[in-house]
Phi, psi and omega in degrees: 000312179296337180263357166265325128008281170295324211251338164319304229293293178311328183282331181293295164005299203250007189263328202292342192280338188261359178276355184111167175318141169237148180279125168307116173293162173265130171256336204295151180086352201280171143298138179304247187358279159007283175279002172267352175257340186282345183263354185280338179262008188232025191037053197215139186299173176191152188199167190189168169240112186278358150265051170256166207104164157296325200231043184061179182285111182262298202256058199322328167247043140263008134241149231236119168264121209248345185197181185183141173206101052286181193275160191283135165103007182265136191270136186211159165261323191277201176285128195275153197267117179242143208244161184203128191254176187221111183067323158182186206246000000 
């Protein structure tokens, strides 16, 4: 049941990549958690840099998406830049 799950999960993945540029939802101010799922529904990829910290990104809504690029309303194809602080910006 769980790998028809993942191979469901992935082919919507791969249908959204091939469906074309998507507009960047605006995220900044969101909880890290938040905003990886509103840009995960708006079919678009995301990287941040997660060794930040003492021990890395443990706890995704204990940090704040302080910036983001491209700019929110810009149509894209590639991955979005999440820029991210612990607690606010």
């Amino acid at each position: 049941m769980i790998v028809v799950l993942l191979l469901i999960a992935g082919v919507k993945d791969i249908v959204h990549a091939l469906e074309g540029p998507h507009t960047v939802p605006d995220v900044r101010n969101m909880s890290l958690s938040a905003a990886k799922m509103n840009l995960h529904d708006a079919g678009l990829g995301y990287t941040y840099d997660s060794n930040q910290g003492t021990f890395g990104i443990v706890a995704e809504s204990d940090w704040v998406v302080c910036d983001e690029s491209p700019a929110p309303g810009t149509k894209t194809k590639s991955k979005v830049w999440l820029d991210v602080r612990r607690f606010s910006c």
